[in-house]
KELUMLUM-27437 format. One line per 8 residues: number of its first residue (from 1); their letters; for each residue x, y, z of C-alpha. Coordinates in Angstrom, 3 decimals. Layout:
BEGIN
NUM) a) X:Y:Z ~ ...
This chain:
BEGIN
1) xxxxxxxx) -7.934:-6.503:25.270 ~ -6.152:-7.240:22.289 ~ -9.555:-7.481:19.951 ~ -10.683:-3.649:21.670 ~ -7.295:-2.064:20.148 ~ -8.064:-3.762:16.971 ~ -11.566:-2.700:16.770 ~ -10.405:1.115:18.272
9) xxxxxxxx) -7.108:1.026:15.366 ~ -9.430:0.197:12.586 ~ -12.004:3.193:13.598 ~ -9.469:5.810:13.552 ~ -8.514:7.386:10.229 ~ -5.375:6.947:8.374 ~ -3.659:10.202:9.468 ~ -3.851:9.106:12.947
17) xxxxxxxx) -2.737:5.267:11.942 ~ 0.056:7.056:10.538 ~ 0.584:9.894:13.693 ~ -0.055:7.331:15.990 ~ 2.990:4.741:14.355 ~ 5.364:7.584:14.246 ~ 4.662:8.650:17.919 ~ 5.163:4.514:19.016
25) xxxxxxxx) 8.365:4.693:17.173 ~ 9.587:7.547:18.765 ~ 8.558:6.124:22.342 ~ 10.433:3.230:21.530 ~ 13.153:4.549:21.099 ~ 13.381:7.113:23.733 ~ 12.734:4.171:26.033 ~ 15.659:2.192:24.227
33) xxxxxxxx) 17.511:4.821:24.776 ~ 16.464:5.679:28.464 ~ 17.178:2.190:29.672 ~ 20.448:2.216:28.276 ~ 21.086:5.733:30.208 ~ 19.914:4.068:33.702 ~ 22.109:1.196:33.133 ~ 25.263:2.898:32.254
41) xxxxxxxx) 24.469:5.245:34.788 ~ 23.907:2.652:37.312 ~ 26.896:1.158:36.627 ~ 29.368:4.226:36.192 ~ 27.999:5.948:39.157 ~ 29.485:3.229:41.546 ~ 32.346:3.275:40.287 ~ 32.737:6.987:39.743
49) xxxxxxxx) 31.739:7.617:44.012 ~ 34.297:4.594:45.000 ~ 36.707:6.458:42.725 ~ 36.029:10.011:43.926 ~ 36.243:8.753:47.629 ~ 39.705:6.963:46.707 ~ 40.863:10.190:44.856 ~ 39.919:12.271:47.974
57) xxxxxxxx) 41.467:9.876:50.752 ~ 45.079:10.069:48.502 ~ 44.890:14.091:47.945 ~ 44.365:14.260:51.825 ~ 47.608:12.065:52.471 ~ 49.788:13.197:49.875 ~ 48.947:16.891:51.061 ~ 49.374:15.938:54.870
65) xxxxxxxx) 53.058:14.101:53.723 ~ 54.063:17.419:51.833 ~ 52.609:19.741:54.559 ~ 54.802:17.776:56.894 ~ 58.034:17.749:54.581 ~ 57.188:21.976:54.034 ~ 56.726:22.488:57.615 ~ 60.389:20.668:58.413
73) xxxxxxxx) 61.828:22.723:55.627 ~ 60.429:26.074:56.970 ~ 61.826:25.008:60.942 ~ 65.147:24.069:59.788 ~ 65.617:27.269:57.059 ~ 62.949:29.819:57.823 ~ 62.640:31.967:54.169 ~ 60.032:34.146:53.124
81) xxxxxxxx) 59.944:31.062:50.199 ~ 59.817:28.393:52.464 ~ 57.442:30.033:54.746 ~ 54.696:30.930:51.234 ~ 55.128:26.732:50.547 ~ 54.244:25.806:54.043 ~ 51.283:28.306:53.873 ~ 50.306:26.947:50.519
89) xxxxxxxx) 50.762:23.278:51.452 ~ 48.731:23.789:54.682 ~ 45.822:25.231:52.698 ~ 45.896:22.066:49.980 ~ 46.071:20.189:53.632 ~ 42.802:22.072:54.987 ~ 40.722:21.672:51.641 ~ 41.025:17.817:50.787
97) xxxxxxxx) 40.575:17.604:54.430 ~ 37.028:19.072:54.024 ~ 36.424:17.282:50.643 ~ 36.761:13.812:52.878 ~ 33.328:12.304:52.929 ~ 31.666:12.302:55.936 ~ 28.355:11.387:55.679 ~ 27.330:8.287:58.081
105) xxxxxxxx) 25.357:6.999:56.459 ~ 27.096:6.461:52.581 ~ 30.560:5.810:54.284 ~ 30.113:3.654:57.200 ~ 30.636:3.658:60.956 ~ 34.466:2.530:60.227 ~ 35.608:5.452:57.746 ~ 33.200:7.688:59.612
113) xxxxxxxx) 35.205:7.062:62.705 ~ 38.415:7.562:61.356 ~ 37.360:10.950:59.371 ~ 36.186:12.319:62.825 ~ 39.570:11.466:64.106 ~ 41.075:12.897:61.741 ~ 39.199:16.358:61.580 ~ 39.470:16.476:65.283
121) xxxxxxxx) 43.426:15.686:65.265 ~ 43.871:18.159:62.504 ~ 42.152:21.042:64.382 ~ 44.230:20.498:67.784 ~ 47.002:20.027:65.322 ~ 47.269:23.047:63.639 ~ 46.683:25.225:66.292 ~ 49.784:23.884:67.786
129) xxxxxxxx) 51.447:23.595:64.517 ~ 50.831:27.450:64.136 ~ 52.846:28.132:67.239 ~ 55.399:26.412:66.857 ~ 56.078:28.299:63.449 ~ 55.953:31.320:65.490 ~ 58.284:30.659:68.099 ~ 62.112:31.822:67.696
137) xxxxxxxx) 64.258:28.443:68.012 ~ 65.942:30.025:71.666 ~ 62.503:30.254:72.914 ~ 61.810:28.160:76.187 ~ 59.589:24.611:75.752 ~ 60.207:25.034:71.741 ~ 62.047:21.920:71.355 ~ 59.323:19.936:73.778
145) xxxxxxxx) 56.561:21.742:71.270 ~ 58.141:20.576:68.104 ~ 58.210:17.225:68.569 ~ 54.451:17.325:69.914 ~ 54.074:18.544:66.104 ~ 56.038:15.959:64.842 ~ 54.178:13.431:67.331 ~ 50.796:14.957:65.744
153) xxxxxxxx) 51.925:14.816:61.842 ~ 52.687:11.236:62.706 ~ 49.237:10.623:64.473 ~ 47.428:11.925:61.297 ~ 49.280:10.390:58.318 ~ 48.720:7.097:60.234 ~ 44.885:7.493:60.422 ~ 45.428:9.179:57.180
161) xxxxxxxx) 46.702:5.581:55.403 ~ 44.516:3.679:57.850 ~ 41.335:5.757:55.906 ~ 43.177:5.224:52.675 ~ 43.261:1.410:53.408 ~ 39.642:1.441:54.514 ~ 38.303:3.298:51.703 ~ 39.851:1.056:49.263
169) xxxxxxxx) 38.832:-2.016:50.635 ~ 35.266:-0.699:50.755 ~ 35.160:0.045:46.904 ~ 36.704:-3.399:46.319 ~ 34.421:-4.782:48.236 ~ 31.139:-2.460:46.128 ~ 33.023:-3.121:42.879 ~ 33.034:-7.097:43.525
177) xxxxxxxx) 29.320:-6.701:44.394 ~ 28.493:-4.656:40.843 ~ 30.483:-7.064:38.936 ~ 27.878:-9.209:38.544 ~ 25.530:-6.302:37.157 ~ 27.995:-5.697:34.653 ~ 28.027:-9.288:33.494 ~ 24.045:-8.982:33.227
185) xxxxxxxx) 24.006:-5.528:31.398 ~ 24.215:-7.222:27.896 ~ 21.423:-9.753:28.709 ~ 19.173:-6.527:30.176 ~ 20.514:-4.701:26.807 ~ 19.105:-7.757:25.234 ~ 15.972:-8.675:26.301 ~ 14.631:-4.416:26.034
193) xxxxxxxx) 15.554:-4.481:22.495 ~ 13.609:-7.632:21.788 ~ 10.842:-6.205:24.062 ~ 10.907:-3.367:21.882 ~ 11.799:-5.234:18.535 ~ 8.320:-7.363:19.020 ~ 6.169:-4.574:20.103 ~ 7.769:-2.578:16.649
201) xxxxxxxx) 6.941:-5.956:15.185 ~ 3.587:-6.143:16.336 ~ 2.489:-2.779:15.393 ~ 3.799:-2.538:11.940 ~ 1.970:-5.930:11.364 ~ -1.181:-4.217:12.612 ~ -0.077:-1.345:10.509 ~ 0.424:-3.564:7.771
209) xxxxxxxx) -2.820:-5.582:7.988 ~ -5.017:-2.298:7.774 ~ -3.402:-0.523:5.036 ~ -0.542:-2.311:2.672 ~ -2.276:-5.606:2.368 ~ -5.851:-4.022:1.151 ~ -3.413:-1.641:-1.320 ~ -1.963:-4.935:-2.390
217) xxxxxxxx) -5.066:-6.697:-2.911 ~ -6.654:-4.158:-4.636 ~ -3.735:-3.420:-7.157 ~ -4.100:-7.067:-8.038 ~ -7.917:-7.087:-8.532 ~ -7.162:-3.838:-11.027 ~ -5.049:-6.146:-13.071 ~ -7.161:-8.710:-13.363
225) xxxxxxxx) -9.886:-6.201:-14.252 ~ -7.002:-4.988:-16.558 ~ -7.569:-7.891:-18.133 ~ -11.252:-8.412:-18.227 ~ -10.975:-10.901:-15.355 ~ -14.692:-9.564:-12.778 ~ -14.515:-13.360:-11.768 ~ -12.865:-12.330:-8.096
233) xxxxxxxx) -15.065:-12.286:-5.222 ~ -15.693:-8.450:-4.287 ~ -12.668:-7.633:-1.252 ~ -13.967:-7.149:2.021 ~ -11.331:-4.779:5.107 ~ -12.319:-4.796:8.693 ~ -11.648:-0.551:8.138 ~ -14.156:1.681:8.712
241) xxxxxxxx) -11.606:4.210:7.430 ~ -10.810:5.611:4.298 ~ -9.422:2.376:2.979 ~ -12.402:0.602:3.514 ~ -14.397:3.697:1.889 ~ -11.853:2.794:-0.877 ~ -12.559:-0.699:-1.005 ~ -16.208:-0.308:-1.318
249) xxxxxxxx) -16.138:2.195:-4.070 ~ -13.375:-0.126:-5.545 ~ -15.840:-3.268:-5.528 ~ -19.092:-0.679:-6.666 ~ -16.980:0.586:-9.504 ~ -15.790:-2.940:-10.590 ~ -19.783:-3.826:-10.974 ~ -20.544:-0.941:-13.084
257) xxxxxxxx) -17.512:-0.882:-15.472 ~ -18.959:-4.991:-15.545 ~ -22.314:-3.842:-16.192 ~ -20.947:-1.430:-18.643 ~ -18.776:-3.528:-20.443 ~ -21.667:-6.945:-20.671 ~ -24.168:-4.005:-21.967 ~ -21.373:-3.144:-24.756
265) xxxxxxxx) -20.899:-6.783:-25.437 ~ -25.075:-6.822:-25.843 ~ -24.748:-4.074:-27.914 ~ -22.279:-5.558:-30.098 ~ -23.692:-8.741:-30.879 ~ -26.719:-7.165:-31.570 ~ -24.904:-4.764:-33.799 ~ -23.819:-8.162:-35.442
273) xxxxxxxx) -27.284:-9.020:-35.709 ~ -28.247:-6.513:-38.064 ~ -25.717:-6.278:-39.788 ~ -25.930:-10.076:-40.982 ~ -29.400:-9.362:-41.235 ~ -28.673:-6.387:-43.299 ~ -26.329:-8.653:-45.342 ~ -28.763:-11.334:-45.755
281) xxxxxxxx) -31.300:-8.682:-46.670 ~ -28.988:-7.282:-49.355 ~ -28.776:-10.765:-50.524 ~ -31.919:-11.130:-50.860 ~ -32.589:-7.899:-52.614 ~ -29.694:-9.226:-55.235 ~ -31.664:-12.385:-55.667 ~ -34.784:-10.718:-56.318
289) xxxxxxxx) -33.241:-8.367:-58.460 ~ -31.945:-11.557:-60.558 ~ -35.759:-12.994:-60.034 ~ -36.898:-10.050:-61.213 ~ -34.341:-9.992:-64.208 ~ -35.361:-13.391:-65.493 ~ -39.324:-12.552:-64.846 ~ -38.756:-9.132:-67.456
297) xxxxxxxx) -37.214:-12.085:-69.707 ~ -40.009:-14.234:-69.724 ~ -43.002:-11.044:-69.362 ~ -41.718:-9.341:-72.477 ~ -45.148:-9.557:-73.574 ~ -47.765:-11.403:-71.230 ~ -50.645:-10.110:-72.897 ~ -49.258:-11.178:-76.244
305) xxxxxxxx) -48.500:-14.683:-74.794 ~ -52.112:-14.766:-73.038 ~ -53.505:-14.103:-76.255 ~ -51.668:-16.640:-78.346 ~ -52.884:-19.416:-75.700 ~ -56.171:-18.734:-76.312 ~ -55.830:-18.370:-79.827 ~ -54.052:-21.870:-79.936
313) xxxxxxxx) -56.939:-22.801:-77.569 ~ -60.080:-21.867:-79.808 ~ -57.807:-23.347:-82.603 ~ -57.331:-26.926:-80.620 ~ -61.143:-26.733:-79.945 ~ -62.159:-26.177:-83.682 ~ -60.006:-29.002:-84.440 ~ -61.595:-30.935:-81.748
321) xxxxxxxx) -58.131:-31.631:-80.178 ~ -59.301:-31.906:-76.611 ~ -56.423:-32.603:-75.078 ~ -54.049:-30.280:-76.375 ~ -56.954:-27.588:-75.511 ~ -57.058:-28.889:-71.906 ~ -52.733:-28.911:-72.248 ~ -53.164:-24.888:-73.333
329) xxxxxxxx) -56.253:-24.367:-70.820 ~ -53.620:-25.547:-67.864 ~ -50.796:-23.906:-68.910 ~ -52.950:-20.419:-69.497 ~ -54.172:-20.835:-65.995 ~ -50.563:-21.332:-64.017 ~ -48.980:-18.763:-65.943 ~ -52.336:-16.425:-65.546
337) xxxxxxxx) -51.743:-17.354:-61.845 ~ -48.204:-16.748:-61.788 ~ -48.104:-13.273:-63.747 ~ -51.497:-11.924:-62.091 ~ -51.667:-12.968:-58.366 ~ -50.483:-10.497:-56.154 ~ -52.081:-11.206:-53.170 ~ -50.322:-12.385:-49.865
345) xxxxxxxx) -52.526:-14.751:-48.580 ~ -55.111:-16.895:-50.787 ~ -57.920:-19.620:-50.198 ~ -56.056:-22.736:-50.262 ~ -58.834:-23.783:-53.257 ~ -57.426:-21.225:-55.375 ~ -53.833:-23.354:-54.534 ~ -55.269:-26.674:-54.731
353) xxxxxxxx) -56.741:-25.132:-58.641 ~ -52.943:-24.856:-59.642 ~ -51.423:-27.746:-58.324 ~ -54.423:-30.126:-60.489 ~ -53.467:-27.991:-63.669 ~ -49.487:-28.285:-63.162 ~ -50.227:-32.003:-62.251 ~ -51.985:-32.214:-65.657
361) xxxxxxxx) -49.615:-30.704:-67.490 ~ -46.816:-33.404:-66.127 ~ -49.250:-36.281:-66.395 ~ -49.235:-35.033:-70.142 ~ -45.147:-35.369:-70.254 ~ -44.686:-38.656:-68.214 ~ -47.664:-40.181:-68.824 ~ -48.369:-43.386:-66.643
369) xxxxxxxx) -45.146:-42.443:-64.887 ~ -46.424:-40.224:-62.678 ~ -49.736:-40.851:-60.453 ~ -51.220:-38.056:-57.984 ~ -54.251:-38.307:-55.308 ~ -55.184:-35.647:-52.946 ~ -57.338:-35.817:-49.186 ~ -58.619:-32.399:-48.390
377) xxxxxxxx) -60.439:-32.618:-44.703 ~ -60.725:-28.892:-44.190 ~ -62.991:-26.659:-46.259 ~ -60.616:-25.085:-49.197 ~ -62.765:-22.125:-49.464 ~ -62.161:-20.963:-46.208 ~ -58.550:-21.914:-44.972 ~ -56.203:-19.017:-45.991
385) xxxxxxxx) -52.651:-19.751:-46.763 ~ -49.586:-17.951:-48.062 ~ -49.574:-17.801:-51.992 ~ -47.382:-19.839:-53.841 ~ -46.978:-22.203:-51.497 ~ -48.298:-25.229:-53.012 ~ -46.900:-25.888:-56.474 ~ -43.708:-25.052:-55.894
393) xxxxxxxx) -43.419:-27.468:-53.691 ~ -45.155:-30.221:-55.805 ~ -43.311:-29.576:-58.357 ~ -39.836:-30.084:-56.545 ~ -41.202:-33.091:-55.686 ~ -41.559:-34.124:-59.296 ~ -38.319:-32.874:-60.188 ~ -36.245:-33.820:-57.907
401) xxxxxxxx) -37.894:-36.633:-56.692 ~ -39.987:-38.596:-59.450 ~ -38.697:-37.582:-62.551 ~ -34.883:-38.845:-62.144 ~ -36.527:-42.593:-61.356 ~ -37.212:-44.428:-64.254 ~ -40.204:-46.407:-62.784 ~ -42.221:-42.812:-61.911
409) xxxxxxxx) -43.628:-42.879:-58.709 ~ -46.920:-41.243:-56.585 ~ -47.320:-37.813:-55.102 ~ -49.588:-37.669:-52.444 ~ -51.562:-34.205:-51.040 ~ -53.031:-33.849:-47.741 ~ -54.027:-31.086:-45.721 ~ -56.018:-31.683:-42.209
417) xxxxxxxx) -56.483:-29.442:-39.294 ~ -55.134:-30.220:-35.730 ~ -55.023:-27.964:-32.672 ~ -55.589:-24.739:-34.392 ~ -53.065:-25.188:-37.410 ~ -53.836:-26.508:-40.728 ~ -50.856:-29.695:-41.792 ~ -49.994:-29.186:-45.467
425) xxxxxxxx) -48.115:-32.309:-46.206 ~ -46.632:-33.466:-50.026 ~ -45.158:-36.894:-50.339 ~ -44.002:-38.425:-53.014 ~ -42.769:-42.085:-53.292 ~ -39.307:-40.620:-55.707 ~ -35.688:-41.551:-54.914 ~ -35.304:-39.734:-51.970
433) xxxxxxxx) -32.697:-38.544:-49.621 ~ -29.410:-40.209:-47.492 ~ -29.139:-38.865:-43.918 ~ -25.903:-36.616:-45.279 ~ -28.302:-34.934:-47.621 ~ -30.887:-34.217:-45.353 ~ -28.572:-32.861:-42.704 ~ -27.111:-30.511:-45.743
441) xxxxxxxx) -30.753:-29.661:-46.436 ~ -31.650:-29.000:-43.415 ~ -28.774:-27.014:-42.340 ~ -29.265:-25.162:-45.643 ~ -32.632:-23.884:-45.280 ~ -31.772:-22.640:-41.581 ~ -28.713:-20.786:-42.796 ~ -31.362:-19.515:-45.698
449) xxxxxxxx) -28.642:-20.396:-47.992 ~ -31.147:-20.463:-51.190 ~ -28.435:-21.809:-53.598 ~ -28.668:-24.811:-51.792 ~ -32.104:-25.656:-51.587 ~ -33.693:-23.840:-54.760 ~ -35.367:-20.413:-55.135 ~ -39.103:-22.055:-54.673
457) xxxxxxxx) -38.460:-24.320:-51.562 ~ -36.154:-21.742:-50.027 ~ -38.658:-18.956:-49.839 ~ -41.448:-21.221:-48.705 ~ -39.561:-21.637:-45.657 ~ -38.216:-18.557:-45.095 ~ -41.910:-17.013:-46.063 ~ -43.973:-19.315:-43.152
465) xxxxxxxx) -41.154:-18.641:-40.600 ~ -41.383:-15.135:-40.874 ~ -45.619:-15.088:-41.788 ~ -46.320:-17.385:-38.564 ~ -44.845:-17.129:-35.143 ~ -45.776:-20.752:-34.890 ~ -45.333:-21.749:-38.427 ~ -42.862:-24.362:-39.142
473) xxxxxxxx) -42.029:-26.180:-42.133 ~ -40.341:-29.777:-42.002 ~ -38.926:-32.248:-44.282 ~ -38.741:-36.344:-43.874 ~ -36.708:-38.616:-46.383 ~ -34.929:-41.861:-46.618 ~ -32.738:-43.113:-49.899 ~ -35.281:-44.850:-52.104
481) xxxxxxxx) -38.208:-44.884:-50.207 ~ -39.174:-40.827:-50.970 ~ -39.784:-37.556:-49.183 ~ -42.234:-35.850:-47.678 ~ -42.282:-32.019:-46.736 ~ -44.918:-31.429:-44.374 ~ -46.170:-27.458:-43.532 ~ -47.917:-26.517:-40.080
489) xxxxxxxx) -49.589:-23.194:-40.756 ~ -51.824:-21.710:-37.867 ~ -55.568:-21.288:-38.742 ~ -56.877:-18.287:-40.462 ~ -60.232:-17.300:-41.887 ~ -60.644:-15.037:-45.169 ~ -62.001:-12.539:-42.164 ~ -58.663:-12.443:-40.210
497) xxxxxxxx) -56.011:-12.927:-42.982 ~ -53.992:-10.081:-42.433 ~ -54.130:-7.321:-45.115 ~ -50.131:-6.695:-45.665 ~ -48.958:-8.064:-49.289 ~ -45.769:-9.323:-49.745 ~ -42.907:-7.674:-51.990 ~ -43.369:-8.529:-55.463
505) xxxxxxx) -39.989:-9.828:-55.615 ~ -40.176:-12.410:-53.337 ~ -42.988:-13.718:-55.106 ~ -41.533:-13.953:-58.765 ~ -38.804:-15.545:-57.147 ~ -40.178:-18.995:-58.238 ~ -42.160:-17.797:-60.968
């Protein structure tokens, strides 16, 4: 029963939650109020009947006693004034006489009795009472008649108390019945308001329930959403009203302004994105600009400089100074290389050329000191790599690693091919790196800090990360024992190598 007014309460719409409360209130109270009518009436209306009936038995005698005094007054002195209060005093007499109750069956057999007497004494009374007042006092039989009316007034004042007596113990004996009832009015009083009091209970609860908790719950969820907080569960209300219509635009709303708020997130961080990118770009540019700065310092003239190597060449040669011809020849050919290529992508012979003059040029400075082998097991004519890629990296390996050890040491080329990418690796046997450095290294080539790592070995990386999806370049070293920097290029034929050309700039960078 209970769960069918639920369901039927949370169907209905809010202006009838709210019509039907008021309208329960008001019944409550009119039945609060009715009960408390009934009682008081039950228990005033006995006692207002046992007092009228007392009321009415003492007017009756007190108006037979002063007919009976007025009708001695008016024998004895017969005035016009007497005779107008025995009148008057037999008319009170007559009226509470017919205001007695007679009703069998609210009085009794006993008072009935005695009222009958009475009206039927009174009757044969005053009709004898009426001629006696007539007759003269000489009149024959007027003495014998006036004490039959005395005999009579006697006769009725006697049933007259003898009613009295009865009627009052009768209404003692109804007002020691209702005594009781009035002793139990306050628990009756009692136990309707609490009727009432849980039934209001009950009903604001329900009231509650449907409408002020859901308002409360969803004012919290706003401030929590105030607040950023979509971690609550969505709310779910039993109403099929407009609060739950509330509740489920509440929870749809709460998903979009989250979906609105991660894709503004997105968008910032992305926006973040580029503009570090953009920073790191304008870094870059600055760098390049500086590249480019130095390159104009050392290109004042290349032609002029081209020139005077080959004149210093042909001069060598007619001095038959071979090795400071070969010395020139190298040198002419890495800075022909360095000045002239401006190609993207190059055979790796073409590399492999300017690695075996730069290595000739340092054999030339250290002498014994420095010792160099290569193992080429791919065809150098037809692998394609990124230009530039190879000396620099040879060379930091000479700086950096062989030249600051007083014993020299061995640098080591080999390039192989292995699941579709050609391994470029350059090891050289120099002082190597601690674990601290490396991490730094490391760190600083990811960051593409290039102050860090050096203009040549930065770009390399930064050049095959960005060239190759799959291109990764990686470096191994241990304190004393050397380094080795290996490069995993993917496989490309002089057919296939893409046609774009990098930005001068980045080139000359290590120029």
């Amino acid at each position: 029963m209970y769960q069918k007014i639920r369901t039927a309460w949370l169907s209905i719409t809010l202006k009838q939650k709210l019509g039907i409360y008021t309208a329960m209130v008001i019944l409550m109270m009119a039945c609060s109020v009715a009960v408390t009518m009934k009682l008081m009436d039950f228990a005033l209306g006995g006692f207002d009947e046992i007092l009228n009936d007392n009321s009415r038995c003492n007017d009756f005698q007190e108006a037979m006693e002063q007919e009976v005094q007025s009708f001695e007054s008016y024998i004895r002195e017969r005035t016009e004034e007497r005779r107008e209060d025995y009148v008057l005093s037999c008319v009170r007499t007559e009226r509470c006489l017919r205001s007695l109750p007679f009703a069998y069956d609210r009085i009794g057999e006993e008072r009935y009795a005695r009222t009958w007497n009475i009206r039927n004494g009174y009757e044969t009374y005053s009709k004898t009472r009426e001629l006696v007042a007539g007759m003269d006092e000489g009149t024959a039989g007027f003495i014998t008649s006036l004490y039959q009316v005395y005999g009579m007034q006697s006769y009725l004042q006697d049933y007259a108390r003898r009613l009295v007596q009865v009627t009052l113990k009768e209404g003692n004996g109804a007002y020691e019945q209702q005594v009781p009832v009035f002793y139990r009015m306050p628990l009756v009083i009692i136990a309707v308001s609490v009727v009432l009091m849980v039934a209001a209970v009950c009903l604001t609860r329900l009231l509650s329930d449907t409408l002020i908790s859901p308002v409360i719950r969803l004012a919290r969820s706003s401030r929590k959403i105030g607040q950023n907080d979509f971690s609550e569960e969505d709310m779910t209300v039993p109403n099929r009203d407009e609060m739950g219509e509330l509740v489920r635009a509440f929870n749809k709303m709460k998903h979009s302004t989250e979906g609105y708020i991660n894709t503004l997130k997105k968008n910032h961080e992305i926006s973040e994105l580029l503009h570090r990118e953009e920073v790191e770009r304008m870094e870059m540019e600055k760098r390049l600009d500086q590249a480019q700065l130095e390159l104009l310092k050392s290109q004042i003239n290349p032609h002029f400089l081209f020139n005077t190597l080959n004149m210093i060449g042909c001069m060598a040669k007619l001095e038959e100074a071979s090795v400071t011809e070969r010395m020139i020849t190298s040198m002419s050919s890495l800075f022909r290389y360095n000045l002239k290529t401006s190609e993207a992508f190059v055979p790796l012979e073409q590399e492999l050329k300017v690695v075996e003059d730069y290595i000739y040029i340092q054999k030339m400075r250290f002498g014994s000191r420095i010792s160099y082998d290569s193992k080429i097991e791919v065809d150098a004519k037809r692998v394609i790599i990124p230009s530039f890629t190879l000396q620099p990296v040879v060379e930091n390996a000479v700086i950096h690693g062989l030249s600051k050890k007083e014993q020299g040491g061995r640098i080591r080329l080999r390039v192989w091919q292995r699941k579709g990418h050609i391994n470029i690796s350059v090891a050289d046997s120099g002082l190597g790196m601690d674990k601290e450095q490396l991490s730094r290294l490391k760190e600083a080539l990811q960051q593409r800090r290039g102050g860090r790592v050096g203009i040549g070995l930065g770009n390399i990386y930064k050049r095959i990360h960005v060239l190759y999806e799959n291109g990764a370049m990686k470096i191994y070293s241990r304190k004393g024992r050397g380094t080795v920097i290996l490069m995993v290029i993917p496989l490309r034929s002089p057919q296939t190598a893409p046609e774009q050309r990098q930005d001068r700039g980045i080139q000359d960078e290590y120029r």
